[in-house]
C-alpha positions in Angstrom: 100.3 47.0 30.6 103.5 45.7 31.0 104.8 42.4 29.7 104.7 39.8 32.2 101.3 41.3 32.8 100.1 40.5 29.1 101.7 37.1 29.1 99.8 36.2 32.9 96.3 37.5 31.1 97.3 36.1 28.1 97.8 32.3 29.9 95.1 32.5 32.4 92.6 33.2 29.4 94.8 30.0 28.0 93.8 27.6 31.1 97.4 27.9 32.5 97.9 29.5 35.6 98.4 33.0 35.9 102.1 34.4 36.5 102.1 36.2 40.0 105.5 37.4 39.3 108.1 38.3 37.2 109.4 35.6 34.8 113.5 35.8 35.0 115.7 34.9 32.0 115.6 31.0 30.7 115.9 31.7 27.2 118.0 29.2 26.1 115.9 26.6 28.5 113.1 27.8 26.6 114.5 27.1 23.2 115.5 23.9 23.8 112.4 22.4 25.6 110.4 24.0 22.9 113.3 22.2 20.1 112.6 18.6 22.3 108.6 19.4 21.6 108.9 19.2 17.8 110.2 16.2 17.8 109.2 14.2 21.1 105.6 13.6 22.0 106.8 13.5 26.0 109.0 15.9 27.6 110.1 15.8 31.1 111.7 18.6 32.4 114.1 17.3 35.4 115.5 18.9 38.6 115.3 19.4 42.3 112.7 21.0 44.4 113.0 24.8 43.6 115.0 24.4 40.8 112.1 26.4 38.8 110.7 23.2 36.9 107.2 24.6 37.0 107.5 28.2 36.1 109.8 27.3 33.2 107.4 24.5 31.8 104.5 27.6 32.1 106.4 29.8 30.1 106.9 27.2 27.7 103.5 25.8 27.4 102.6 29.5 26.9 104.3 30.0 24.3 103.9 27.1 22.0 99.8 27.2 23.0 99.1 28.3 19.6 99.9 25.1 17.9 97.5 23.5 19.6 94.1 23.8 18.3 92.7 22.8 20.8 95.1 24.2 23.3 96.9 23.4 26.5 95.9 21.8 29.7 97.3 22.1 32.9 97.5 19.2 35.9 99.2 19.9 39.3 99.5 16.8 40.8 101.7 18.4 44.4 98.3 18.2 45.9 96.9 14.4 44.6 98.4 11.6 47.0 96.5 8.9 46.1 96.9 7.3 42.8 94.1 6.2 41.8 92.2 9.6 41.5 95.1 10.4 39.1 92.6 10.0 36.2 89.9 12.1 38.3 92.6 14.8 38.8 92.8 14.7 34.5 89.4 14.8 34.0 89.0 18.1 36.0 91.5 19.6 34.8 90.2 18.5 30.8 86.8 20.1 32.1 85.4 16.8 31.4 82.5 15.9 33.3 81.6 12.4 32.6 78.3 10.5 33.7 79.2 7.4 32.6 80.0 4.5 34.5 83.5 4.0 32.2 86.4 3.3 33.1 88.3 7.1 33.7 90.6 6.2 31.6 88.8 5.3 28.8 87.0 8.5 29.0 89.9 10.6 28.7 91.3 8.7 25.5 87.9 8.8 24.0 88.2 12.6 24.9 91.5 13.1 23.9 91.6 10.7 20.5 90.7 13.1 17.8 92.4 16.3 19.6 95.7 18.3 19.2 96.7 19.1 22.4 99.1 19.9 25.2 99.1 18.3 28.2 101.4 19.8 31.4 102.0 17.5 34.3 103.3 19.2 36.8 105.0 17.7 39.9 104.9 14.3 39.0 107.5 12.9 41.1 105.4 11.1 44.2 103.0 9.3 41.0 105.8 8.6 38.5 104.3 4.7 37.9 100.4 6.0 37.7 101.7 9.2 35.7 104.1 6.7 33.0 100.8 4.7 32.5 98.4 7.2 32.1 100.6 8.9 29.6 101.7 5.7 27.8 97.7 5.1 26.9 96.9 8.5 26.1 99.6 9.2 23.8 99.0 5.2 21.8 95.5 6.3 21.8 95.5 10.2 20.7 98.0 10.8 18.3 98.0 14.5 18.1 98.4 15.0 22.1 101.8 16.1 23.7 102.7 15.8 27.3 105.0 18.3 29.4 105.7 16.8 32.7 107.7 18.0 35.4 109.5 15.7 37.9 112.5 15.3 40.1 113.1 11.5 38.2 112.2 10.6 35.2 108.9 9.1 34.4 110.0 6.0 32.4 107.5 7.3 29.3 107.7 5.3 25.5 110.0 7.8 23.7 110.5 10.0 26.7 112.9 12.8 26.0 114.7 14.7 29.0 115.7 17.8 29.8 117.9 18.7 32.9 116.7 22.1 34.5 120.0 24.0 35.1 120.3 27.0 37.9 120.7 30.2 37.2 123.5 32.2 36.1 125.6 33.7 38.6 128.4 35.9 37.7 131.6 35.8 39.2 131.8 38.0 42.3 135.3 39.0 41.7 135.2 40.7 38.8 135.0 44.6 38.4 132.1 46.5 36.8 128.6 47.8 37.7 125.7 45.5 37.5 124.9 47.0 34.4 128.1 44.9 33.3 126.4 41.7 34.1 122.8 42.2 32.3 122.8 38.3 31.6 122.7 37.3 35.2 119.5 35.8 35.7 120.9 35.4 39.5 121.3 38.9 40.1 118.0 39.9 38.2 115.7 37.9 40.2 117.3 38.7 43.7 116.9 42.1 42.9 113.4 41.8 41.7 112.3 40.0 44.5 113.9 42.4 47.3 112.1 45.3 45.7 108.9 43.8 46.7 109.3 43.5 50.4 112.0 46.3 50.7 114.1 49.5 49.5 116.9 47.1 48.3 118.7 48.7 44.8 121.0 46.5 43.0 124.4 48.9 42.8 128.2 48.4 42.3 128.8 48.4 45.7 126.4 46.0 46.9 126.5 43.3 43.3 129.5 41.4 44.0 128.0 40.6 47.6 124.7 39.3 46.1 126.8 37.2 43.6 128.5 35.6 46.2 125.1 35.1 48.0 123.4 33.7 44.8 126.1 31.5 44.0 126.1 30.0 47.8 122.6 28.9 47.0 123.8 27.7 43.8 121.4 29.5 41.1 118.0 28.3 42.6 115.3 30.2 42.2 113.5 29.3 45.4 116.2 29.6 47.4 117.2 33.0 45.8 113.5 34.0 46.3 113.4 33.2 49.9 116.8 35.1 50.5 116.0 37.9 48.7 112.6 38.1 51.2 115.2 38.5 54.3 116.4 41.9 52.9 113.1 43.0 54.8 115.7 43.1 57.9 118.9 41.6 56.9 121.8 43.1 54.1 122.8 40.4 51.7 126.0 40.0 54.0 124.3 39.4 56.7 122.2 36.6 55.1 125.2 35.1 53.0 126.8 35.2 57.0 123.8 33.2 58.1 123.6 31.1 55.7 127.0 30.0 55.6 127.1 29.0 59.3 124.0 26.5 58.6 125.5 24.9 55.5 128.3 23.6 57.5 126.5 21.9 60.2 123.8 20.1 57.4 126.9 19.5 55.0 128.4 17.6 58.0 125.1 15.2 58.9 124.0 14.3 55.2 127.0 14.5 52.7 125.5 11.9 50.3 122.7 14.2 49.3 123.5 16.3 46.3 124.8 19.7 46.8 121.7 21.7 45.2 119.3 19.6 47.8 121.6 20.4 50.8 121.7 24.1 49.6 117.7 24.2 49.4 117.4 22.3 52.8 119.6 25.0 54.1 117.9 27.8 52.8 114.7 26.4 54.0 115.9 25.7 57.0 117.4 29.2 57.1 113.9 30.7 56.3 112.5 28.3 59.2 114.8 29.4 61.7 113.7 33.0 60.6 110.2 32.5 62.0 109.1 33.1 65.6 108.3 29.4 67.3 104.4 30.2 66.8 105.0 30.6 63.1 107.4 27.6 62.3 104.6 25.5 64.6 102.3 27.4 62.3 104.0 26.8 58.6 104.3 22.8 59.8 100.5 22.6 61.0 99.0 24.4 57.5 101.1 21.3 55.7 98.1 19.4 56.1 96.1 21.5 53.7 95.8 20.1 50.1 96.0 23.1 47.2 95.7 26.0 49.6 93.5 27.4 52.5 91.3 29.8 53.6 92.4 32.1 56.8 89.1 30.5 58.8 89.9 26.7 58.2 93.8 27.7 59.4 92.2 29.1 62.7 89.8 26.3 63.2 92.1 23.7 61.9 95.7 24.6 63.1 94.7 27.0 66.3 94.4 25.3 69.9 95.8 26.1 73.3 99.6 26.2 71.5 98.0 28.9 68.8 94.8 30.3 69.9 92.6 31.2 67.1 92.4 35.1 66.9 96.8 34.6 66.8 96.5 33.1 63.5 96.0 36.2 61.5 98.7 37.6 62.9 101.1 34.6 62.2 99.2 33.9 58.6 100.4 37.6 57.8 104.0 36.7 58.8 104.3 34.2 56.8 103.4 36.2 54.0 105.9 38.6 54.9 108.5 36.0 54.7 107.5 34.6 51.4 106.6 31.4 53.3 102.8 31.2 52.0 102.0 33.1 49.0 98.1 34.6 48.8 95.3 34.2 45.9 92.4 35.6 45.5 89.8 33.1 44.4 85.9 34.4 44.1 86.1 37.0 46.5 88.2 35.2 48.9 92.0 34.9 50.0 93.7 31.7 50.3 96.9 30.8 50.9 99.5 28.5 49.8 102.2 27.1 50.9 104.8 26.0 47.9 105.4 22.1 46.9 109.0 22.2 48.5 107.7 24.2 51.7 105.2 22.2 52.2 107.1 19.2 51.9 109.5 20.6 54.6 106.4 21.8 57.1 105.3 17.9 57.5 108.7 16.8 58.0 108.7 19.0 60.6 104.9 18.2 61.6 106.1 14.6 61.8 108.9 15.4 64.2 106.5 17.2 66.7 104.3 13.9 66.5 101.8 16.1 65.6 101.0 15.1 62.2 97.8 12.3 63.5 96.1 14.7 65.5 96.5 17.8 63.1 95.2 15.6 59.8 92.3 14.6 62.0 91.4 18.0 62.9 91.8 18.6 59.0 89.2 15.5 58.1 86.8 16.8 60.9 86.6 20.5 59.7 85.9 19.3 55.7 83.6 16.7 57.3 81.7 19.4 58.7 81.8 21.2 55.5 80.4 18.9 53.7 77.4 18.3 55.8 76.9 21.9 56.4 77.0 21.9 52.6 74.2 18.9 52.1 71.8 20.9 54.8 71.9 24.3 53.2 71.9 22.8 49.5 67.9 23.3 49.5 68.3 27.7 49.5 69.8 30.4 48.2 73.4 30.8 47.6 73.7 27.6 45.9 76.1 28.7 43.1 78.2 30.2 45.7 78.4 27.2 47.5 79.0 25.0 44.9 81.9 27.0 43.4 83.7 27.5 47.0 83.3 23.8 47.9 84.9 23.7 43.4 88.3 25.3 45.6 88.0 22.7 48.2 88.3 20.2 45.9 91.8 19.0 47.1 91.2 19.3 50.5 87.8 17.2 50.0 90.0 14.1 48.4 92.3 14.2 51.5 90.0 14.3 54.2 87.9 11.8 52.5 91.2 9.8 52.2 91.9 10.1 55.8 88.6 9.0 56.8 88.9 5.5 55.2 92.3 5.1 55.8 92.3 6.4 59.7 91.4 4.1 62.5 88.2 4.2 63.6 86.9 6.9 61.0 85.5 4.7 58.2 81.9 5.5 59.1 82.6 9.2 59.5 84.4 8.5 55.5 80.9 7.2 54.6 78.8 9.6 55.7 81.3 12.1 54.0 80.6 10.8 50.5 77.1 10.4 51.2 76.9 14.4 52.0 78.5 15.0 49.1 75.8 14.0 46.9 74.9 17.5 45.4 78.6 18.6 44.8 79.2 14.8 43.2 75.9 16.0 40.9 76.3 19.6 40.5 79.6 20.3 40.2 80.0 17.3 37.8 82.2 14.7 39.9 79.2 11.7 39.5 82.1 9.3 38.1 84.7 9.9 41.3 81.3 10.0 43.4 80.8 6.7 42.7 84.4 5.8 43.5 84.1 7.7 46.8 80.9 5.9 47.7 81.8 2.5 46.5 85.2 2.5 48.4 83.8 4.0 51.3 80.5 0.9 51.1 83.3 -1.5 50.8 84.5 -0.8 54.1 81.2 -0.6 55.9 79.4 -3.8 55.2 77.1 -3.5 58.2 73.2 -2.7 57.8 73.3 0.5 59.5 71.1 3.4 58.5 74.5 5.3 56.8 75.3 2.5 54.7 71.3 2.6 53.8 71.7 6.5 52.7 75.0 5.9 51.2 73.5 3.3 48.9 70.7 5.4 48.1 73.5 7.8 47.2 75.5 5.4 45.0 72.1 4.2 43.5 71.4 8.0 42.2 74.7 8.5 40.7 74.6 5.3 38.9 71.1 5.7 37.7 72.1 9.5 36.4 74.9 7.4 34.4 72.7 4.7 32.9 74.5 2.1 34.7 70.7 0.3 36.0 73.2 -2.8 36.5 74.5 -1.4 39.4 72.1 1.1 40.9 69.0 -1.2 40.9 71.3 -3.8 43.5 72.3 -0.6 45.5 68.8 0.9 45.9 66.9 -2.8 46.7 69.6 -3.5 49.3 68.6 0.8 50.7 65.1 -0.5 51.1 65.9 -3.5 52.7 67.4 -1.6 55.4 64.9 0.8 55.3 62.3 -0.5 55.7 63.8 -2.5 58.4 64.9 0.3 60.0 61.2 1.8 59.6 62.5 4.6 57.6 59.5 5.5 55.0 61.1 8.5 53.8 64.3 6.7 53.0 62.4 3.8 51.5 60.4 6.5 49.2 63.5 8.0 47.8 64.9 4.8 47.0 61.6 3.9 44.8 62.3 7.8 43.5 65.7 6.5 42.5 64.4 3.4 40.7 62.3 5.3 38.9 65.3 7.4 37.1 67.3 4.3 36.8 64.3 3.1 34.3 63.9 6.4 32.8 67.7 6.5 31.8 67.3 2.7 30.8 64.8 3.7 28.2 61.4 2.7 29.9 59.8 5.8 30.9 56.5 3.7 31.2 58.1 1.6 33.8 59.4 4.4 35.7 56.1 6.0 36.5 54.5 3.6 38.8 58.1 4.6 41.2 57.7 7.4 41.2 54.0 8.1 41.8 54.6 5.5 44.8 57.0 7.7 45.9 55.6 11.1 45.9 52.7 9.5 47.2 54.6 8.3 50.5 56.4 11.3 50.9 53.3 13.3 50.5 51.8 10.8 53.3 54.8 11.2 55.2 54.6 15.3 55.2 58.4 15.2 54.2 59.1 18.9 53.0 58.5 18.6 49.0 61.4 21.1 48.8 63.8 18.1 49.9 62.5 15.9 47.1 62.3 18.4 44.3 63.5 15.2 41.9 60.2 13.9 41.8 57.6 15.8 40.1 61.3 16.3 37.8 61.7 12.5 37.1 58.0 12.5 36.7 58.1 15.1 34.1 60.7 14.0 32.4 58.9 10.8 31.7 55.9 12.3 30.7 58.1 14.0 28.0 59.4 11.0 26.5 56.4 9.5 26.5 54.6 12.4 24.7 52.3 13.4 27.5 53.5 17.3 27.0 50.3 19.1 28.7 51.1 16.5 31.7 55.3 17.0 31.9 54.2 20.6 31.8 52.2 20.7 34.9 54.8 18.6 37.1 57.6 20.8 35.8 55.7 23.8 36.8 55.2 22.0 40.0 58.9 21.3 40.8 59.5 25.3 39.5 57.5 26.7 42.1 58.6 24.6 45.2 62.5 25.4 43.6 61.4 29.0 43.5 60.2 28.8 47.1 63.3 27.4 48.3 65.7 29.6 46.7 66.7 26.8 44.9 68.4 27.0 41.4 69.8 24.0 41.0 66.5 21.9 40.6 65.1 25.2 38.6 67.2 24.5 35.9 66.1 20.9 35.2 62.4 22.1 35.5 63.1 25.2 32.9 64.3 22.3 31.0 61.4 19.9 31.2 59.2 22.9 30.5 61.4 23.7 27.4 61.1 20.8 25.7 57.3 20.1 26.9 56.5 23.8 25.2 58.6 22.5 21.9 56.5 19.7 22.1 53.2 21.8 22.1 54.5 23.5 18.9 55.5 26.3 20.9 59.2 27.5 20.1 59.0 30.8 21.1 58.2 29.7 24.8 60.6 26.8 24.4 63.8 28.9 23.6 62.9 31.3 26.5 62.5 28.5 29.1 65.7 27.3 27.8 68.0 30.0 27.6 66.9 30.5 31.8 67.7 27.0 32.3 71.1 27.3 30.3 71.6 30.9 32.2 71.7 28.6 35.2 74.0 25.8 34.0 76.5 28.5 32.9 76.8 29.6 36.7 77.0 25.9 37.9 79.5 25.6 35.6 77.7 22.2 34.2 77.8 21.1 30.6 75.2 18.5 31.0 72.1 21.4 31.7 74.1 23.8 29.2 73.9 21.2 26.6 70.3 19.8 27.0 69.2 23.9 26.8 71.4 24.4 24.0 69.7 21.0 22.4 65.9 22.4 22.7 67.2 26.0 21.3 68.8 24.2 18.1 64.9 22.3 17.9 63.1 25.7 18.0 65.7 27.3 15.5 65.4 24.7 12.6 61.5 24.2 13.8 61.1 28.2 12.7 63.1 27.9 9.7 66.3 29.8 11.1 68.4 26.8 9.3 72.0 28.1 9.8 71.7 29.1 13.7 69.8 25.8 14.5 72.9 24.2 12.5 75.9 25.8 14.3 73.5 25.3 17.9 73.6 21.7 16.7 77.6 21.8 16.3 77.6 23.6 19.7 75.7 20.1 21.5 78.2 17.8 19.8 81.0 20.3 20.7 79.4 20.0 24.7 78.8 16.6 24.7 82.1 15.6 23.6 83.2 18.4 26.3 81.6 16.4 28.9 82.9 13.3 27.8 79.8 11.6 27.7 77.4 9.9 25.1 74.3 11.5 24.7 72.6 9.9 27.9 69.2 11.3 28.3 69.8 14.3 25.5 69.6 10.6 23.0 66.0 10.3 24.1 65.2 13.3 22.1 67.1 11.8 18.9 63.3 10.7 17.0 62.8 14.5 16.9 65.8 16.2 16.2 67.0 13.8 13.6 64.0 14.5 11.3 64.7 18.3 12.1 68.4 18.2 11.2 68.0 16.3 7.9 65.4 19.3 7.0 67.7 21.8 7.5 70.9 19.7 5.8 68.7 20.0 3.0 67.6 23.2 3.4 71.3 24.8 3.6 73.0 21.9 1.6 75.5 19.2 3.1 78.5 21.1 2.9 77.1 24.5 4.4 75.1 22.5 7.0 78.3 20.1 8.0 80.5 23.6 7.8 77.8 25.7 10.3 77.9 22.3 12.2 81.6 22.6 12.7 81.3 26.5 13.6 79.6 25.4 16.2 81.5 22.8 17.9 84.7 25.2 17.1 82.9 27.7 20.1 84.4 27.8 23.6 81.7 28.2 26.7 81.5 31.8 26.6 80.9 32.4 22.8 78.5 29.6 23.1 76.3 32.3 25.6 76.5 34.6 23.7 75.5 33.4 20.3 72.3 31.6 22.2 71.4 35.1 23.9 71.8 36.5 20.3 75.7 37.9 19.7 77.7 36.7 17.4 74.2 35.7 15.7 76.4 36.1 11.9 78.2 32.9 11.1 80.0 32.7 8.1 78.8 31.3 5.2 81.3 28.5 5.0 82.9 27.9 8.2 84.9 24.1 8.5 86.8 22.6 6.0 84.0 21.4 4.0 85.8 20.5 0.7 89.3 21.7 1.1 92.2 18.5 0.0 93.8 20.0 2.4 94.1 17.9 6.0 93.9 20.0 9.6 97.8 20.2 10.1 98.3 21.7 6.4 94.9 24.2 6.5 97.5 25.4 9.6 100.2 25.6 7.9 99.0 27.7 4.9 97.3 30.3 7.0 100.9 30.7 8.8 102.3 31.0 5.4 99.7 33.2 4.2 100.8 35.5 7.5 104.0 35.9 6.1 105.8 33.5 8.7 108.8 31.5 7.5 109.3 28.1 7.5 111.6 28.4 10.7 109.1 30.2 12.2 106.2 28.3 11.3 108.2 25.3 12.8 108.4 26.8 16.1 104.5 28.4 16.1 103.5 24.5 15.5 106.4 22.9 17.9 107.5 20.9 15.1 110.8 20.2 12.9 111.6 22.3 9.9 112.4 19.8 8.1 109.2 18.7 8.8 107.3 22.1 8.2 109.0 22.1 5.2 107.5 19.2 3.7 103.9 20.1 4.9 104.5 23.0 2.7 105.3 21.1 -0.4 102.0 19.0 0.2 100.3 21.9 0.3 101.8 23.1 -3.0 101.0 20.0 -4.5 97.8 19.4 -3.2 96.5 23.0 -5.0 98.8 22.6 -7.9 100.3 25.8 -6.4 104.1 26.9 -7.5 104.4 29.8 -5.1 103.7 30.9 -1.6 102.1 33.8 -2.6 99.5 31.8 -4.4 99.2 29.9 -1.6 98.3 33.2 0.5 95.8 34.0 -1.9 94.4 31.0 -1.8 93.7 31.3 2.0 92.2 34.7 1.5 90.0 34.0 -1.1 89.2 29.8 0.5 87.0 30.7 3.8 87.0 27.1 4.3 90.3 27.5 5.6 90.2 31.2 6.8 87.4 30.8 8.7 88.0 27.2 10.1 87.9 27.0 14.0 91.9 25.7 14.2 92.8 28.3 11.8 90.7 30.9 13.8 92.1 29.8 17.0 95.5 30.5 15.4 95.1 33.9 14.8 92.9 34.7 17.9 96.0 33.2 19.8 98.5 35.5 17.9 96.6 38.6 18.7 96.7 38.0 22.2 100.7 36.7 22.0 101.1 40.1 20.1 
């Protein structure tokens, strides 16, 4: 495995994107954005489109991951255009998936408060006012977070530190010598690199001065060198320097105010345009519209008329690959394609021009439109977790055609019925906060009593009642029977009573909710509405039952809704009536059947990809473990909730009606273990990412250490770090840069650490750490050394 393969594994496994090709020089860019890090808590790396701005803040996000404990997060923001899903955009990319009806905002500081963490904005340009805010609250509010940006201007950040993104280096074309001569052109390198993959093109003595003057016409930018280097298919770099000249002059002679690296990247551009055949160029403009990528059918049904029947676009998508236009990713099975920030900034200039861009974003609302209700009919079958994680990919294009809907003349209806169809992605995928927004926006601009406003509010009434947030979801569903009923719409009116019922359940009145929703299985049973459609029922009915210690009853409707589930194919719906069932068997005195019900229903969650069922399972199996006497797993399973629900950024919610047990359970096993080893198993088991979290509920990893957190170490977080790097034999220059922070600095973290363990020696503090698991085995320490392995 070669390196830039290692480092792309190595980043993906990280949460940055994966490299798709070779990384070229920057090692002195590097250095110094990494030197800016220790001492700046924002960095904003400047430059024109293609200047490389986002591979370079990759590479070094990559490499100073590891002194983050908790890592490093990346947000693109090319594909968000409306500002106030900015904090949305940061939630998903945090993986936090909150139900409550907070402020976004808020959430994310709350998330972020107590974390050591890097965030990577990247693309920032078109959102520098909603980006300078966001950042200027999260960095008051969580000390020990960092923020890389990326952006053609500066963001106007509190203690914002800059760093101008140079070209690349070019050697001079006139002197003599092979290319070997010139190994620290970072120019040459990636021209050559580039050519190899699309043709036979060898970097020699005869051909390197020609590509130096071609390199150095485009002035060191990597796109541009990229997109010249993709004409080799057909052209020598003579040829394309020729080109290229001849097009420089006539834009240098219509725009000589704009900077000289824009003109060049314009010209380039323009160059790689006027390479195209007319069905490709109309092709490239028309798959602008696409937010973060496409799949080959939406371009046919999106971008293909009379001017570029359908069964063409294949053809002209391949092209474009060809000609580094759109660049191809695999994504669950699948291939989309992308066009590039800068490209796709020139392809709806160009759109725009045709006066094409209206009819070509509408086509784009009405194809995701369809999606989305295609999506809400088949929901109830199988293939759910398939659907759910494709319409995950669509995220992007989801916002913008739900953007263009309420912001398009005549389309705010077809904007409400959008959101309203969206109801099981808002739920299952974990959206419920931006669901709301959706649906509230969306209300806002359809005031009249029409039977879509009724199902929206229904809608808006379900996501607020999943949040706790009766204030609001009690208004919304009265105001969806009013119109139903109305309307004459029984089956409507029943769901809406369903809904009430969970908005009293999560309001704490369980014994309130059940006259709902016996009214409303009652109706619907009247009404012969397939009990597959309304699978929440006999769920909310169980639920209550539970928390109001009717086991043998929450049993039989859980068992209920598992069947019809079953019947349907359905899996979402399974997993909250696995759940019920769980906790309904703990109840009975039953762990054995509890933990297996329970590791299904978390089985299930996993594929979803949804903390909130992973963490009520993971709840019921910590129950049965400290019920059974198994004191240290039910201890680290405990660690693992709190770990989950802080994940999710959300309070305990409904998990907090199952406090009166667990608490009694939890101070048994404290005892049982002792404070320190419980608090230390409990801090195991928050330390766990998703995937270890599996597998030490399905039985692996089942040995914890005996001490695991920092339990009574004098030593704080940041200095526990530092003395395992010592203890690895790093020095303090190099423990500076492993933690992004100054020597001086690193230096003095050191002497606390002497002091603290009346110490006199490294050595002694190495021992120390060896023969201390409170430190060796804490999870930032751990995460250190995993990290290094898979750096080394």
């Amino acid at each position: 495995m070669g390196e830039s393969e290692r480092r792309s594994r190595g980043a993906a496994k990280a949460g940055l994107p994966a490299e798709l090709t070779s990384f070229v020089g920057r090692r002195r860019e590097i250095a110094e954005a990494r030197s800016l890090l220790s001492t700046a808590r924002a960095v904003t790396l400047l430059g024109p489109g293609g200047i490389g701005k986002t591979r370079l803040a990759l590479r070094v996000a990559d490499q100073v991951r590891r002194a983050f404990t908790e890592g490093v997060t990346f947000v693109d923001l090319a594909p968000l255009q409306d500002a106030d899903l900015l904090a949305y955009t940061v939630s998903d990319a945090l993986r936090i998936a909150s139900r409550r009806p907070h402020d976004p905002v808020d959430v994310i500081t709350e998330f972020l408060r107590d974390r050591q963490t890097l965030l990577v904005f990247d693309n920032c340009e078109h959102l520098t006012d909603a980006c300078a805010d966001l950042v200027n609250i999260v960095l008051r509010a969580a000390p020990d977070v960092r923020v890389l940006a990326t952006s053609r201007q500066r963001l106007g950040v509190t203690g914002e530190r800059l760093w101008q993104v140079p070209p690349l280096t070019v050697p001079d074309p006139d002197r003599t010598g092979r290319p070997a001569a010139v190994p620290e052109s970072e120019g040459l390198t990636l021209f050559a690199a580039r050519a190899a993959l699309v043709s036979d093109f060898v970097l020699t003595e005869d051909n390197w001065p020609e590509v130096a003057r071609l390199c150095r016409r485009m002035d060191g930018l990597p796109l541009a060198i990229e997109l010249a280097a993709a004409g080799t298919r057909v052209l020598l770099p003579g040829d394309i320097l020729e080109r290229l000249d001849g097009r420089v002059r006539i834009l240098a002679s219509t725009d000589r105010g704009a900077p000289s690296r824009h003109r060049t990247l314009d010209a380039v551009v323009d160059g790689s345009y006027g390479s195209c055949s007319p069905q490709e160029r109309l092709l490239w403009s028309r798959v602008s519209v696409f937010a973060h990528g496409f799949t080959l059918h939406a371009a046919e049904q999106v971008c293909g008329d009379e001017t570029i029947p359908p069964d063409t676009v294949l053809h002209l998508v391949t092209g474009l690959v060809d000609k580094s236009v759109l660049t191809p990713e695999r994504h669950l099975g699948e291939i989309h394609y992308r066009l590039l920030n800068t490209l796709a900034r020139y392809g709806r200039d160009r759109l725009r021009e045709a006066g094409e861009e209206d009819a070509v974003r509408r086509r784009h609302q009405r194809f995701y439109a369809a999606m989305s209700t295609r999506f809400s009919t088949e929901w109830f079958g199988p293939g759910q977790v398939e659907q759910a994680r494709r319409m995950r990919a669509e995220h992007a294009n989801l916002r913008a055609a739900l953007d263009e809907c309420l912001t398009a003349p005549g389309e705010r209806q077809a904007g409400l019925v959008m959101a309203t169809d969206l109801i099981h992605y808002w739920v299952g995928c974990g959206h419920i906060t931006e669901g709301r927004h959706w649906l509230e926006r969306a209300l806002a601009l359809n005031p009249e009593p029409t039977p879509e406003r009724a199902r929206a509010l229904r809608r808006l009434g379900s996501l607020a009642g999943r949040q706790g947030d009766a204030a609001a979801a009690v208004p919304a569903l009265e105001e969806c029977r009013a119109i139903a009923q109305r309307l004459g719409d029984g089956v409507l009116d029943a769901e809406a009573v369903a809904m009430l019922g969970q908005a009293a359940i999560t309001a704490g009145d369980p014994e309130a909710a059940l006259p709902f929703l016996r009214e409303a299985a009652e109706s619907l049973r009247r009404l012969q509405h397939p009990p597959e459609q309304h699978l929440y029922v006999p769920i909310l009915i169980a639920l209550a039952k539970l928390l109001l210690g009717a086991f043998d009853e929450a049993a039989a409707a859980a068992q209920e809704a598992g069947r019809l589930s079953s019947r349907s194919g359905d899996r979402w719906y399974l997993a909250a009536a696995l759940l019920d069932l769980g906790y309904a068997e703990f109840g009975r005195n039953n762990p054995a059947a509890a933990a297996a019900y329970a590791i299904q229903a978390m089985d299930i969650g996993h594929d979803f990809d949804d903390p909130t069922t992973v963490g009520l399972a993971l709840m019921c199996l910590a129950g049965t473990a400290m019920a059974t006497g198994d004191h240290r797993r039910g201890a680290v399973l405990t660690g693992v909730c709190h770990g989950i629900w802080q994940q999710a950024g959300m309070s305990l919610g409904v998990a907090a009606v199952f406090s009166p047990t667990m608490k009694p359970l939890e101070a048994a096993t404290s005892a049982a273990l002792g404070e320190t080893e419980f608090l230390n198993a409990v801090a195991y088991g928050a330390g766990l990412d998703l995937d270890q979290v599996i597998g030490f509920a399905h039985g692996a990893h089942s040995e914890t250490p005996e001490r695991t957190g920092p339990g009574d170490s004098p030593l704080t977080r940041r200095e526990q770090q530092v003395a395992v790097l010592v203890a690895e034999g790093l020095s303090n220059k190099q423990i500076a840069a492993d933690l992004v922070i100054a020597q001086r600095t690193a230096e003095g973290h050191i002497e606390h650490v002497l002091s603290k363990l009346g110490f006199t020696s490294r050595t002694q503090i190495a021992i120390w750490v060896a023969q201390n698991p409170n430190t060796a085995h804490h999870p930032a320490a751990r995460r250190q050394r995993q990290n290094f392995g898979n750096q080394t």
